[in-house]
Every structure is written in C-alpha cells, then in structure tokens.
Backbone as a printed PyTorch tensor [residue, N CA C, xyz], in Angstrom:
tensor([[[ -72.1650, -187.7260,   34.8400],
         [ -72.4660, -188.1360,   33.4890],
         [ -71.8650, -189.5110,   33.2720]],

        [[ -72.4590, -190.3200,   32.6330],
         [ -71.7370, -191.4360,   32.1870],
         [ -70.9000, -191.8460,   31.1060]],

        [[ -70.1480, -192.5870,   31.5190],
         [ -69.0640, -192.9430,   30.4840],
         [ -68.7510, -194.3340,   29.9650]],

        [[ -68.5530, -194.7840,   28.8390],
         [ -68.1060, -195.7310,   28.3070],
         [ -67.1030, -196.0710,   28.2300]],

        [[ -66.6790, -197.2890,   27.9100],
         [ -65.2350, -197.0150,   27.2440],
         [ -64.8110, -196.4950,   26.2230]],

        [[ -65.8590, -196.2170,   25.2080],
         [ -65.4590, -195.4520,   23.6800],
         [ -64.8700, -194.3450,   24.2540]],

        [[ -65.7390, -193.7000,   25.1910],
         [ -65.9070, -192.4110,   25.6210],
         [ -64.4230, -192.0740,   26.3080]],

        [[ -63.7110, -193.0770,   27.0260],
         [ -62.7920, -192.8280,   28.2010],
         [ -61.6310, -192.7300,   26.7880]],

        [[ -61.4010, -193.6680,   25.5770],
         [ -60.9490, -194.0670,   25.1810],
         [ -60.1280, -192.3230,   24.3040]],

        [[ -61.4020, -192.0220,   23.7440],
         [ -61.8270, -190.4120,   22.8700],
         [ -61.1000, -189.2640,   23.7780]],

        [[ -61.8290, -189.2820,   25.1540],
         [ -61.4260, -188.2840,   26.2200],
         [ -60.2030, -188.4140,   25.9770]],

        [[ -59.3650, -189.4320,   26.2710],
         [ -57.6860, -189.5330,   26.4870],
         [ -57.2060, -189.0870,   25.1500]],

        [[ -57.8200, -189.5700,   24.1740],
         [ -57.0030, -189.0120,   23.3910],
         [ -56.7790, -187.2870,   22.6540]],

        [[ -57.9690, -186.7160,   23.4700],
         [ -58.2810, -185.2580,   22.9460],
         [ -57.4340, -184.7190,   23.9150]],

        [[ -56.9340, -185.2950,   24.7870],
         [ -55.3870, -184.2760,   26.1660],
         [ -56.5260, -184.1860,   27.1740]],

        [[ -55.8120, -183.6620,   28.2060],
         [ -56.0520, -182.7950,   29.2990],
         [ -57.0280, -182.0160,   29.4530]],

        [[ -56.8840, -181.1730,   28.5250],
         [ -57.3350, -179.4200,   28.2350],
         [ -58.2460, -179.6040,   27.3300]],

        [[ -59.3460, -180.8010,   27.1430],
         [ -60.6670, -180.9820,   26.7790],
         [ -61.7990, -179.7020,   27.3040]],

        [[ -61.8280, -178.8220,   25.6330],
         [ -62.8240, -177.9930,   26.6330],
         [ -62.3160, -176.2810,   27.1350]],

        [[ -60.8570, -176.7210,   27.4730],
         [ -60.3860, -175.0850,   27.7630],
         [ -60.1400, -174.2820,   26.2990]],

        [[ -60.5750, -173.2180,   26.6030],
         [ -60.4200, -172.1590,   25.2350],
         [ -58.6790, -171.7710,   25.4860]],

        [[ -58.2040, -171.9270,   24.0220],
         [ -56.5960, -171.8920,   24.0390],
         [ -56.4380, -170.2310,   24.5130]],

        [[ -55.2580, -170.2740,   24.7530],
         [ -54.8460, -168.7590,   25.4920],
         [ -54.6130, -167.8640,   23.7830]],

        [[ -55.0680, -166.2130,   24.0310],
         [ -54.9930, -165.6460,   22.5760],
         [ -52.9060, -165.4760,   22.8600]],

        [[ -52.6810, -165.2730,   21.8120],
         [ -51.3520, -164.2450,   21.8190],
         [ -50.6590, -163.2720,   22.4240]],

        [[ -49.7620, -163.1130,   22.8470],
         [ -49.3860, -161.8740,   23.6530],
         [ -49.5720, -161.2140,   22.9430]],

        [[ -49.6470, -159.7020,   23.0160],
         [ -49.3740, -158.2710,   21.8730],
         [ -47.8440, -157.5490,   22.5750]],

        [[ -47.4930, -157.4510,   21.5040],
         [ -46.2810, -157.0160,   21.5860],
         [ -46.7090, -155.2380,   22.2190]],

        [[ -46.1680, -155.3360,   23.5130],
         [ -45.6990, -153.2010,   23.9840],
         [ -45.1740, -152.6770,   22.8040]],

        [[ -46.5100, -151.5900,   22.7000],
         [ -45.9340, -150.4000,   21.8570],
         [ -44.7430, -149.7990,   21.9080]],

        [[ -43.5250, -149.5160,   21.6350],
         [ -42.5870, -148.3190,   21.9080],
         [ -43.1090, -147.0640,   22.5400]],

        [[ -42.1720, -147.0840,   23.9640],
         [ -43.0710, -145.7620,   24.3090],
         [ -42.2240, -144.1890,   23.3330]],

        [[ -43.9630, -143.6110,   23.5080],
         [ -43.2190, -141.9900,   22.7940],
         [ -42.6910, -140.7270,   23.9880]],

        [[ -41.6150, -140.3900,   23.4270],
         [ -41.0120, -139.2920,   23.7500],
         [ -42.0510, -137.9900,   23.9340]],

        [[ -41.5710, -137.3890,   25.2530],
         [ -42.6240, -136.7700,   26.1920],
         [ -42.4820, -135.3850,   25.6510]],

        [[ -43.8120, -134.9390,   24.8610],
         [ -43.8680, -133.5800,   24.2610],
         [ -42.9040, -132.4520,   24.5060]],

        [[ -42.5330, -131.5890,   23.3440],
         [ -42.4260, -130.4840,   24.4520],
         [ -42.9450, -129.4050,   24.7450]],

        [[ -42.4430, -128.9950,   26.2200],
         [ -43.6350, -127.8990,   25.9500],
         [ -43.2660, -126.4770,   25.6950]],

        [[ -44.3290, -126.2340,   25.8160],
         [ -43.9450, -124.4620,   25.3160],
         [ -44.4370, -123.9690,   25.9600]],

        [[ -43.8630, -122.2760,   25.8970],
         [ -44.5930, -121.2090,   26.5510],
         [ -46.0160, -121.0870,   26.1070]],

        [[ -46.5540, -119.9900,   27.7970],
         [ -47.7390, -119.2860,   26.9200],
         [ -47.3370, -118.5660,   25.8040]],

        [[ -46.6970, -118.0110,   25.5210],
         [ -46.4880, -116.8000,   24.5360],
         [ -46.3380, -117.6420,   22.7660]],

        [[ -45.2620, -118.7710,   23.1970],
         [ -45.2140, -119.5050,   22.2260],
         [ -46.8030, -120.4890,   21.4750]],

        [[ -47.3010, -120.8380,   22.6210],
         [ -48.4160, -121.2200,   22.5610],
         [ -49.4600, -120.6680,   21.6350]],

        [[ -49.6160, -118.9930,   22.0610],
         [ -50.7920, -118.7660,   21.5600],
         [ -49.8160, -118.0900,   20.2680]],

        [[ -48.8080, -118.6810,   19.3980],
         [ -48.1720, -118.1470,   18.4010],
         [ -48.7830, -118.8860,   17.5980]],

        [[ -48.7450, -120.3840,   18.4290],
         [ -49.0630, -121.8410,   16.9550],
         [ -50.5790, -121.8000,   16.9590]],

        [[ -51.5040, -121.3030,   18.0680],
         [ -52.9890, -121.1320,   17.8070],
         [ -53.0530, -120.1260,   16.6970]],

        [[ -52.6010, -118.8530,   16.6640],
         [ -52.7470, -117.8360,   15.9200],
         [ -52.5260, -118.2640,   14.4390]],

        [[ -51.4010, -119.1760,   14.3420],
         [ -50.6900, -119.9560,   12.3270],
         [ -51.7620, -120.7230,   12.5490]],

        [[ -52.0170, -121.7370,   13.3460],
         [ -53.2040, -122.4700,   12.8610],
         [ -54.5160, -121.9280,   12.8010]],

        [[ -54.6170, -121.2900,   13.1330],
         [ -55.9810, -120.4020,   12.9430],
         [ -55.5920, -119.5620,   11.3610]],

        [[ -54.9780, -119.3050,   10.8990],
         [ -54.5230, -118.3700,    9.4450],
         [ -54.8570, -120.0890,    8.6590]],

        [[ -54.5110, -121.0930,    8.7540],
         [ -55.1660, -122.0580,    7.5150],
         [ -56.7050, -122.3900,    7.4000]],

        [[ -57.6170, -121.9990,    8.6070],
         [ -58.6700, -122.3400,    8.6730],
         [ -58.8380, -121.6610,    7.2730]],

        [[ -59.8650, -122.1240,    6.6230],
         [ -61.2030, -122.1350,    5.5520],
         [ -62.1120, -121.3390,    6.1670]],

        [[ -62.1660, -120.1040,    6.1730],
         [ -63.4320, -119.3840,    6.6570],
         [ -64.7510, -119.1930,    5.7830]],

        [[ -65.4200, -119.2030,    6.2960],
         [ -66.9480, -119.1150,    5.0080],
         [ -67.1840, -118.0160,    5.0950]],

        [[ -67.2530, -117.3980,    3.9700],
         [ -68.0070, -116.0200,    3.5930],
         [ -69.2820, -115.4840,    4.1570]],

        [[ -69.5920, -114.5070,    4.2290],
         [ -70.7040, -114.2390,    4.5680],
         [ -72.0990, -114.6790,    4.0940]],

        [[ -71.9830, -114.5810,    2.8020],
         [ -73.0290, -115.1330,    1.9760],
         [ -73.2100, -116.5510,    2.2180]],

        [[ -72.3510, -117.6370,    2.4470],
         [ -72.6140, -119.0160,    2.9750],
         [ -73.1570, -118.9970,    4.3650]],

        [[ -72.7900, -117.6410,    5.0860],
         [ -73.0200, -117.7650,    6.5520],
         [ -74.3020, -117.1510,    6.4180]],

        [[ -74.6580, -116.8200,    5.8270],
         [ -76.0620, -116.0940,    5.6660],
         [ -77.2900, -117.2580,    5.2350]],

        [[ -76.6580, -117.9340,    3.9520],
         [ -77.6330, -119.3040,    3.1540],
         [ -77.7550, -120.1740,    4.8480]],

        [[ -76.9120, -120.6120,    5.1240],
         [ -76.9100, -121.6880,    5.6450],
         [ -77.4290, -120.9610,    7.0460]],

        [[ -77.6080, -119.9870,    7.7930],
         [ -78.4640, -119.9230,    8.5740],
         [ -80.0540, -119.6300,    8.3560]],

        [[ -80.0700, -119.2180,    7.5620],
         [ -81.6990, -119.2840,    7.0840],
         [ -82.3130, -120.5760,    6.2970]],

        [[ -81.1310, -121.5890,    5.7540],
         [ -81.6570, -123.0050,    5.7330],
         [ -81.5930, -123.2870,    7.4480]],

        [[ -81.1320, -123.5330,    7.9320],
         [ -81.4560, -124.2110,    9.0490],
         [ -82.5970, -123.2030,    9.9020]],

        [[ -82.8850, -122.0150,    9.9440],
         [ -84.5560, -121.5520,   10.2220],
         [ -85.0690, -122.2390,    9.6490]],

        [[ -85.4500, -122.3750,    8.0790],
         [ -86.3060, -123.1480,    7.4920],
         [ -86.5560, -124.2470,    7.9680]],

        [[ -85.7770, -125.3040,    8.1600],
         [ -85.7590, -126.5630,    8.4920],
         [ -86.3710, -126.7820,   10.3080]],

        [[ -85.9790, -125.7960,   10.7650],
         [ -86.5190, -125.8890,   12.5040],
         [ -88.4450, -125.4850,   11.6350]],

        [[ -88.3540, -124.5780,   11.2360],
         [ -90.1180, -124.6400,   11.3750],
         [ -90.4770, -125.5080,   10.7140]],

        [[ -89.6310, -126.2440,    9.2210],
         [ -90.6970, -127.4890,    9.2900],
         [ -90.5930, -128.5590,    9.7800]],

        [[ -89.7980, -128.6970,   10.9000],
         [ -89.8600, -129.6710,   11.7620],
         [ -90.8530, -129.2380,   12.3970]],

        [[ -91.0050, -128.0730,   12.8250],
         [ -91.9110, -127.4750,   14.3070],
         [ -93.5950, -127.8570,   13.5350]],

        [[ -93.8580, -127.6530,   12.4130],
         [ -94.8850, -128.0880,   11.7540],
         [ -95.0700, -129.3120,   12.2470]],

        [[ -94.0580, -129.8370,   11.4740],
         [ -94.3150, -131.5580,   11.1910],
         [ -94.8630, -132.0830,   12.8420]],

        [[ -94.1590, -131.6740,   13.6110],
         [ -94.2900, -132.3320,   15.1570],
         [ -96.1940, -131.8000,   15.4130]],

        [[ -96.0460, -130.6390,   15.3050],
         [ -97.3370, -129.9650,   15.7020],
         [ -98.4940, -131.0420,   15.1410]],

        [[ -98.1620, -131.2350,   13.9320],
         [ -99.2580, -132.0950,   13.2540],
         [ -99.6200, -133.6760,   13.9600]],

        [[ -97.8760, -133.7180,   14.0830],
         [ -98.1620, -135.4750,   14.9680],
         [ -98.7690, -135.1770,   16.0040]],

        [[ -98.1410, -134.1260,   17.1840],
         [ -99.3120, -134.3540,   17.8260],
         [-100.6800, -134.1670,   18.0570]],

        [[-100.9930, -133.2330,   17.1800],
         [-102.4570, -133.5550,   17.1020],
         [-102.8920, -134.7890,   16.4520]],

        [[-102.9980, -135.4300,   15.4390],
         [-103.0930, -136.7990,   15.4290],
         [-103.4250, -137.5760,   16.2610]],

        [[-102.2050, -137.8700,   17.1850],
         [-101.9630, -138.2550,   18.1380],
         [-103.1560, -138.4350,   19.2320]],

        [[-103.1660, -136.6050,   19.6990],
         [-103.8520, -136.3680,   20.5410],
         [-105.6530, -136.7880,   20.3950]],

        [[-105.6250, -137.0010,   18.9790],
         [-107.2560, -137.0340,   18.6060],
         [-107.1260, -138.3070,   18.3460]],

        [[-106.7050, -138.6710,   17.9490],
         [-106.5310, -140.7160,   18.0630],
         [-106.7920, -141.3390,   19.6040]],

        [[-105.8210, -140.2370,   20.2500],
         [-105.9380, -141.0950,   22.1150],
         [-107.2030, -140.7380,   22.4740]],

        [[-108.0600, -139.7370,   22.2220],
         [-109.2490, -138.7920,   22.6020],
         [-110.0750, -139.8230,   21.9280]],

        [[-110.0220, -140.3680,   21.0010],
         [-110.8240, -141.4120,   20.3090],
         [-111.0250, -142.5490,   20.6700]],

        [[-110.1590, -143.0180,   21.0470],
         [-109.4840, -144.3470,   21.4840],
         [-109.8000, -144.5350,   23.5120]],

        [[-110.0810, -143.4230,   24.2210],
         [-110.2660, -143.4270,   25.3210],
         [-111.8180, -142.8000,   25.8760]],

        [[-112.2650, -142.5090,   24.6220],
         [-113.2430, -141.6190,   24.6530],
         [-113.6130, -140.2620,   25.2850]],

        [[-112.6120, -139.7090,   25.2340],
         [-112.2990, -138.5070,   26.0420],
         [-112.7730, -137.0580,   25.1690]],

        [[-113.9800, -136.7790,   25.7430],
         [-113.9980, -135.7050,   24.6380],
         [-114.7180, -135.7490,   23.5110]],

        [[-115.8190, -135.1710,   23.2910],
         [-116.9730, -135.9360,   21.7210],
         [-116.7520, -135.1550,   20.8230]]])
C-alpha cells in the first residue's frame, strides 16, 4: 500500500499497536466453595422424603380437568393437521396433475 508523508506522519503518531484490539480485563477467580457434605443413604432418602412433604400436590379434580384439556387439545390438533394435509395433498395433486 502506499504511503505519504501525511500518512507516515499519522501512523507514528497513533503508536505501535495501530489496529490491535486492546486486551479485555482479567476476571477476578471466584472463591472456591467448600466441598459438600455428604450423607448417608439412609440420611439421604430422609431429606427426599421432607422435601417431598412441601411439594403442592394437585387434587384430583385438577388432575382430572387438566387431563381431559390436554385430550381435547391433541384431537384438535389431530383435526387441524388432518385438514392441512389434505389441502396440501389436493393442491400438490393439482399442481402436478396427478389425479383428475
């Protein structure tokens, strides 16, 4: 590439490191954490069992609504699809002439 003297003049004065992307920041090391402890099986399946007693269980009657909304919703999806593809299928049959 060519250069002038404006050019040589500019270069020198922008440094060296014309062009290099500056270095980011170090990040400071996390503190390391202190190594669990562990527990027995026995102890184990003590804290599954308390945490399992706060779960929110749903009643039957929610477990009942909400599986027969979601039947509902699979067949009218299963509709809806059925319909596209026929559409579909009679558009390409149209479109390729396949079929009178």
């Amino acid at each position: 590439m060519a250069s002038n003297e404006a050019t040589k003049k500019a270069d020198a004065a922008r440094g060296p490191n014309r062009g290099a992307a500056p270095l980011p920041p170090q990040r400071a090391t996390p503190p390391a954490r202190p190594a669990p402890k562990r527990v027995g099986p026995a102890e184990f399946l003590g804290q599954v069992r308390d945490e399992a007693r706060k779960v929110t269980w749903p009643t039957r009657k929610e477990t009942t609504v909400t599986t027969m909304m979601v039947f509902i919703m699979v067949v009218v999806a299963s509709l809806f699809f059925v319909a596209v593809d026929q559409v579909l299928r009679v558009g390409v049959g149209f479109i390729l002439g396949i079929g009178a």
